[in-house]
DRENPA-3360 file (N, C-alpha, C; in nm, 2 decimals, always signed):
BEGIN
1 = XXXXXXXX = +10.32/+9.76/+10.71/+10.45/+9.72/+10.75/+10.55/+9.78/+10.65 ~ +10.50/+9.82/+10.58/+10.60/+9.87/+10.43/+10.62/+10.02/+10.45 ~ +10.54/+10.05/+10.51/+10.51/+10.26/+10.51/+10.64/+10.31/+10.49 ~ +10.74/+10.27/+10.53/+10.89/+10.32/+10.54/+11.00/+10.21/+10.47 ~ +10.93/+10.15/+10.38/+11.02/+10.07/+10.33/+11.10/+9.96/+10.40 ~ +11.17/+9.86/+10.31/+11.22/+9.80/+10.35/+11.31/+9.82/+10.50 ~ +11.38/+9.97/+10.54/+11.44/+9.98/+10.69/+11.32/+10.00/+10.77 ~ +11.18/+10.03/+10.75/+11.10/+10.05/+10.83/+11.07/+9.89/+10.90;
9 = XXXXXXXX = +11.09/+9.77/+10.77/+11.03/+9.70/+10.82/+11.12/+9.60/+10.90 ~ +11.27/+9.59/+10.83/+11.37/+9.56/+10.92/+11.36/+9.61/+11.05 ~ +11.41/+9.71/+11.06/+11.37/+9.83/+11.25/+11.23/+9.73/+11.30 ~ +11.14/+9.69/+11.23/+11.02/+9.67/+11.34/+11.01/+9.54/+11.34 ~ +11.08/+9.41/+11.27/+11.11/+9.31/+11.30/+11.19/+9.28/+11.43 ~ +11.30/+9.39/+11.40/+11.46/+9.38/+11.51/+11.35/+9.42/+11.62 ~ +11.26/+9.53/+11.64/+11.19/+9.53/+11.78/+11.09/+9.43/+11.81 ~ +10.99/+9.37/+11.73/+10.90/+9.26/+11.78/+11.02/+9.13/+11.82;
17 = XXXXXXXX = +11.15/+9.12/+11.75/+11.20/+8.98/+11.81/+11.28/+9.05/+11.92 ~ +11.33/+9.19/+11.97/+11.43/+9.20/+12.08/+11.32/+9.15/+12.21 ~ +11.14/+9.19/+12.21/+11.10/+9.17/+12.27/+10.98/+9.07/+12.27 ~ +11.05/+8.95/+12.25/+11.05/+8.83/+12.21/+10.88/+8.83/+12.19 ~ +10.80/+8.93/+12.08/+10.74/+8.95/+12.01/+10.71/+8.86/+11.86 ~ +10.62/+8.79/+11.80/+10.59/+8.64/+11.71/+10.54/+8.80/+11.64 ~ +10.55/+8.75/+11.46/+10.49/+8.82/+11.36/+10.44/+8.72/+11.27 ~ +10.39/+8.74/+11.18/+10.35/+8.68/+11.10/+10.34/+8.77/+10.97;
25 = XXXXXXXX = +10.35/+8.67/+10.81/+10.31/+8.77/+10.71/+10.42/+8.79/+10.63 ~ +10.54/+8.78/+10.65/+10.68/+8.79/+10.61/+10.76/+8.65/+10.59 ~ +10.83/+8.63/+10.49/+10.86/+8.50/+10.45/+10.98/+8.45/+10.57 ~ +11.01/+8.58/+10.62/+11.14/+8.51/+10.73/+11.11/+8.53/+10.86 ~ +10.98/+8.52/+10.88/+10.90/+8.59/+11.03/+10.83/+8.43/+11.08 ~ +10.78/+8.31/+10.92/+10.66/+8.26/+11.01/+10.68/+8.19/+11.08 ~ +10.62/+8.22/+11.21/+10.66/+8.14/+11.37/+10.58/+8.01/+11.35 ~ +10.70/+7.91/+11.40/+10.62/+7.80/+11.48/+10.64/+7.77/+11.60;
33 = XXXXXXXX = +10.57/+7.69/+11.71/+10.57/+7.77/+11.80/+10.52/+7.64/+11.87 ~ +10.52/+7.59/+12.02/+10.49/+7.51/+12.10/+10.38/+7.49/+12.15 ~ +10.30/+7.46/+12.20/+10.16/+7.49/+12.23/+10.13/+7.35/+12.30 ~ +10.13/+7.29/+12.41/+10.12/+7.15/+12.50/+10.15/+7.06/+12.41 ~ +10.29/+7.07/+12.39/+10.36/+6.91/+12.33/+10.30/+6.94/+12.15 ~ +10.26/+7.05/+12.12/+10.24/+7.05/+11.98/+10.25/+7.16/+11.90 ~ +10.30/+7.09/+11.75/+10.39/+7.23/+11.67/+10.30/+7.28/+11.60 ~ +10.29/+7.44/+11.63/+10.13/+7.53/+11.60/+10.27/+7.61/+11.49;
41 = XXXXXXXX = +10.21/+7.61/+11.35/+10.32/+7.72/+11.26/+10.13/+7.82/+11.23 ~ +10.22/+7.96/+11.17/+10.11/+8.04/+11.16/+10.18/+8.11/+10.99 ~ +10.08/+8.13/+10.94/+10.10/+8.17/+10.80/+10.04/+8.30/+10.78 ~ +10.11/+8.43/+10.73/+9.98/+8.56/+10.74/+10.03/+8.59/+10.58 ~ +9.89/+8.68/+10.54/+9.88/+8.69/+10.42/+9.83/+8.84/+10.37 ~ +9.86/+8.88/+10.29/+9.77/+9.06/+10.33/+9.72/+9.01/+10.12 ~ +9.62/+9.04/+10.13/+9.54/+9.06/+10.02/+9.43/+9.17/+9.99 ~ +9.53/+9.31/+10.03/+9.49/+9.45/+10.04/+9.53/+9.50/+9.94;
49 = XXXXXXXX = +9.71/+9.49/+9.90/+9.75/+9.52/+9.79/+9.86/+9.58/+9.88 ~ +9.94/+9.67/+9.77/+10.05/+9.76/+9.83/+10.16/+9.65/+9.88 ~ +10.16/+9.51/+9.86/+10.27/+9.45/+9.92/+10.39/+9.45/+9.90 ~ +10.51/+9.42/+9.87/+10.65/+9.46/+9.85/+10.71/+9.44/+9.95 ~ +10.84/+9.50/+9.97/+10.92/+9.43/+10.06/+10.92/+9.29/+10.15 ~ +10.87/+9.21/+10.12/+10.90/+9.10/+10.16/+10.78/+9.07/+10.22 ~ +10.63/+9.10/+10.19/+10.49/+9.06/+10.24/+10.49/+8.95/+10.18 ~ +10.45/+8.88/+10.25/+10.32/+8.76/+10.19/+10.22/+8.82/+10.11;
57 = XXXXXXXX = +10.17/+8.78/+9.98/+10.07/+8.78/+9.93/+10.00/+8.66/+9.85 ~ +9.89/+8.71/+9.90/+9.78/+8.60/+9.92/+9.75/+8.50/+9.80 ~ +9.85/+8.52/+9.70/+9.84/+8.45/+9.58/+9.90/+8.34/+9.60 ~ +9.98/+8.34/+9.69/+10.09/+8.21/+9.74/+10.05/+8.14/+9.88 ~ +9.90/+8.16/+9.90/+9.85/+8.04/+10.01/+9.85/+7.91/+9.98 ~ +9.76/+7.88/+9.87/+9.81/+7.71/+9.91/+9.96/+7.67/+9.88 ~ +10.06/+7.71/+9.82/+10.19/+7.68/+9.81/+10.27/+7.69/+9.97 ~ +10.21/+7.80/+10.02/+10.30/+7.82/+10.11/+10.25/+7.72/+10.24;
65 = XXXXXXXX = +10.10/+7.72/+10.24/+10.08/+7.60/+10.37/+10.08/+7.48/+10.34 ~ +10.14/+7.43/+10.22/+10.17/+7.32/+10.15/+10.30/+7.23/+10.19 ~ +10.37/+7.39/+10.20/+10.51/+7.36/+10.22/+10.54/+7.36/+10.42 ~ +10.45/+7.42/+10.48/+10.47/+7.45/+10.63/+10.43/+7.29/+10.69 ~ +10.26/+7.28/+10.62/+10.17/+7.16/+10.66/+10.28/+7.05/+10.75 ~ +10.36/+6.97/+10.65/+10.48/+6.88/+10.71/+10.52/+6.90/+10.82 ~ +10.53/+7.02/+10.83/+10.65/+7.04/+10.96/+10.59/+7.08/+11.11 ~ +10.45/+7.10/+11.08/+10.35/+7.11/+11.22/+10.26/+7.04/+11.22;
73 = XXXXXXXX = +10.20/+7.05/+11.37/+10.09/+6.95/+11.38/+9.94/+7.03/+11.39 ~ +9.96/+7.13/+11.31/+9.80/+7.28/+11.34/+9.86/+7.38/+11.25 ~ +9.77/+7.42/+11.15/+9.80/+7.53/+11.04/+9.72/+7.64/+11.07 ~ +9.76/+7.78/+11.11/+9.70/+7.87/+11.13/+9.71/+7.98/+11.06 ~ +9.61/+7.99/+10.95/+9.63/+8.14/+10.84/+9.54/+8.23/+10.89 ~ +9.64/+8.38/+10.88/+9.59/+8.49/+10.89/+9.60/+8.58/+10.76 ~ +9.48/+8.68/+10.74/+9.43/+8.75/+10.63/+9.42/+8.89/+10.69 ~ +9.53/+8.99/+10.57/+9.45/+9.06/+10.65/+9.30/+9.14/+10.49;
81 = XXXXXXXX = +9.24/+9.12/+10.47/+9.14/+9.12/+10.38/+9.02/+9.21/+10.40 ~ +8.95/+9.18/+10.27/+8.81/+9.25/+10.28/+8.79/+9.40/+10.30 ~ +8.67/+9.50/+10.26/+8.64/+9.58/+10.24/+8.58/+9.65/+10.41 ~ +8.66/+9.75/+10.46/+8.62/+9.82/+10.57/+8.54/+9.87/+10.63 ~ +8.46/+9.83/+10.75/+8.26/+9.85/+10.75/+8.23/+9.82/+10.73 ~ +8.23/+9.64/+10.66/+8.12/+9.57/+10.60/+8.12/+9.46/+10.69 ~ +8.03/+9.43/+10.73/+7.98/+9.32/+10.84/+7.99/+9.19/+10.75 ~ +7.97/+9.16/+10.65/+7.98/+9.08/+10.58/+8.14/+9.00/+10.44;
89 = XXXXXXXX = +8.18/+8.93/+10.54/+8.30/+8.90/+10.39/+8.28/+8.89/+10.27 ~ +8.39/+8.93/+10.15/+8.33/+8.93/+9.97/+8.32/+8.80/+9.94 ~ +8.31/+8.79/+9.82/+8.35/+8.66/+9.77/+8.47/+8.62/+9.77 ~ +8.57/+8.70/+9.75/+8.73/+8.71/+9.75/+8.78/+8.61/+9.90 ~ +8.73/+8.68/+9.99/+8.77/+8.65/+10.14/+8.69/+8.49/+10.12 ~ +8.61/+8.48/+10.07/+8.55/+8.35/+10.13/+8.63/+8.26/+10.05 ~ +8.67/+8.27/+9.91/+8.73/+8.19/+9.82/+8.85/+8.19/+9.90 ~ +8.94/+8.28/+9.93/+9.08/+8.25/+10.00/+9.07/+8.16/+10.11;
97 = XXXXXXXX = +8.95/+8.18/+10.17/+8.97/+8.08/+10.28/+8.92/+7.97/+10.27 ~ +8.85/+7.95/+10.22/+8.82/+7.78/+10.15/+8.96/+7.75/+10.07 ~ +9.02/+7.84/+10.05/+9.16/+7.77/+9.96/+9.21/+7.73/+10.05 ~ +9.24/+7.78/+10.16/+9.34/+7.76/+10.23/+9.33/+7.67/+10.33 ~ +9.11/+7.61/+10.38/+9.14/+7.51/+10.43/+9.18/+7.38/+10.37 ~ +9.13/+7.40/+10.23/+9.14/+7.27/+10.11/+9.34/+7.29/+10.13 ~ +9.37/+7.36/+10.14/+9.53/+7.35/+10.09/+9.57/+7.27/+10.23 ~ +9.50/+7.26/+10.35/+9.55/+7.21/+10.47/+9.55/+7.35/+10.63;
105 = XXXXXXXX = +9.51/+7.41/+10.62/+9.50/+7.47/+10.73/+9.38/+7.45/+10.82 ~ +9.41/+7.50/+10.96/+9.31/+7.43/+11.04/+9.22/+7.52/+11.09 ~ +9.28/+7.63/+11.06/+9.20/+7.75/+11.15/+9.23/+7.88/+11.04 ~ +9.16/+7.94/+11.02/+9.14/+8.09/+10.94/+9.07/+8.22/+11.00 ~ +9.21/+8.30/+11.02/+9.14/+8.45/+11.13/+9.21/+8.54/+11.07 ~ +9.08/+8.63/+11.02/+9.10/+8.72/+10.89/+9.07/+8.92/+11.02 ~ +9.15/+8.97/+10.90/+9.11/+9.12/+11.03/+9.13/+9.20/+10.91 ~ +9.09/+9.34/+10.92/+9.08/+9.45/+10.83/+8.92/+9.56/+10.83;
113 = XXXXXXXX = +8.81/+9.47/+10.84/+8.73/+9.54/+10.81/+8.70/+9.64/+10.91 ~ +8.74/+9.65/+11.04/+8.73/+9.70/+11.16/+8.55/+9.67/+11.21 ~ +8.53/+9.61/+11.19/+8.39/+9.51/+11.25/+8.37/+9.38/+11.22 ~ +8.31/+9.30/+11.33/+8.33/+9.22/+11.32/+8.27/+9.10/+11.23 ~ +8.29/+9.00/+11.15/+8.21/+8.96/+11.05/+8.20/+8.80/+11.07 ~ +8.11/+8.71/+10.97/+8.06/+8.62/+10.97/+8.16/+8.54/+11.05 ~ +8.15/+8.39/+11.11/+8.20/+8.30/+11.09/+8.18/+8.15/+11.00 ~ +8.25/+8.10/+10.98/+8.23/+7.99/+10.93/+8.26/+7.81/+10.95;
121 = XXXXXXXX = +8.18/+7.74/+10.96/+8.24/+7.62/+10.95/+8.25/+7.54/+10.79 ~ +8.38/+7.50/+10.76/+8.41/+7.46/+10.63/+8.47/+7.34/+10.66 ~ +8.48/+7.25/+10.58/+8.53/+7.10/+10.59/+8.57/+7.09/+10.74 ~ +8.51/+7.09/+10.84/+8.51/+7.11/+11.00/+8.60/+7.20/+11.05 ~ +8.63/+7.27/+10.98/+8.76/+7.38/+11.01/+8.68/+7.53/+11.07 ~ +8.75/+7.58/+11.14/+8.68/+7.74/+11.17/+8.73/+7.86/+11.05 ~ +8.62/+7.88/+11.02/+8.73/+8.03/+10.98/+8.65/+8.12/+10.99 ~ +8.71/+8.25/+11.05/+8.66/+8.35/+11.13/+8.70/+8.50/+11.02;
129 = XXXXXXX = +8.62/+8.54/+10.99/+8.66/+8.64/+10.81/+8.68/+8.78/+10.90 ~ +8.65/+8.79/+11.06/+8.72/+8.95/+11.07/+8.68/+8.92/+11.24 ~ +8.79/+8.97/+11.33/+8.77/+9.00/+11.45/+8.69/+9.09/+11.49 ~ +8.71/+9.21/+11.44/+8.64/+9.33/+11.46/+8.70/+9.45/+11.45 ~ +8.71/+9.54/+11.52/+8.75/+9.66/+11.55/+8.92/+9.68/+11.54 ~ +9.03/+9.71/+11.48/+9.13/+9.70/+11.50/+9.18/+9.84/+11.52 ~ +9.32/+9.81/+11.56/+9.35/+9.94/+11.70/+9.45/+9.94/+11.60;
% end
């Protein structure tokens, strides 16, 4: 999101919200959102590096779903993490997401590796360390 700096990332906000497009990951983006009578907020986090302009990074998960938790009734962190082609998440990926369900989140869906990787059940919570293939 940064490739172009800060106007890159303004320009591609003003187009995800003209076409009433939800982002995550940005401290003035995170959507909460309706879902049958219940308030779903979503939190994204990039723990790649390179962040700036106004990314989330992943040092500020439990603070930040700390502060959302209150105000919805479903915590949803996204990651974008871990090492690329590896079927398996690091130790890094697994510690952030056990932070994050201990910090209060309900669900954990991590993407980056472009394959798809483990899942998990943690204090009854899902977390999912990579979709798979990303476009």
């Amino acid at each position: 999101m940064c490739n172009y700096g800060k106007i890159g990332l303004d320009q591609t906000k003003k187009i995800l919200s003209d076409n009433q497009i939800y982002w995550t990951g940005i401290s003035d983006g995170e959507p909460i959102i309706n879902i049958k009578n219940k308030r779903v907020g979503f939190l994204g986090f990039n723990d790649i590096g390179g962040g700036g302009c106004g990314i989330n990074d992943a040092k500020d998960v439990s603070e930040k779903i700390q502060i959302l938790k209150p105000q919805v009734d479903f915590v949803v962190v996204q990651f974008y993490w871990g090492v690329e082609y590896k079927s398996n998440p690091t130790a890094r990926q697994v510690a952030l997401a056990r932070e994050a369900i201990g910090a209060g989140a309900d669900l954990v869906v991590g993407n980056h590796s472009h394959w798809p990787q483990t899942t998990e059940r943690y204090k009854d919570k899902l977390i999912v360390y990579s979709q798979g293939k990303s476009f």
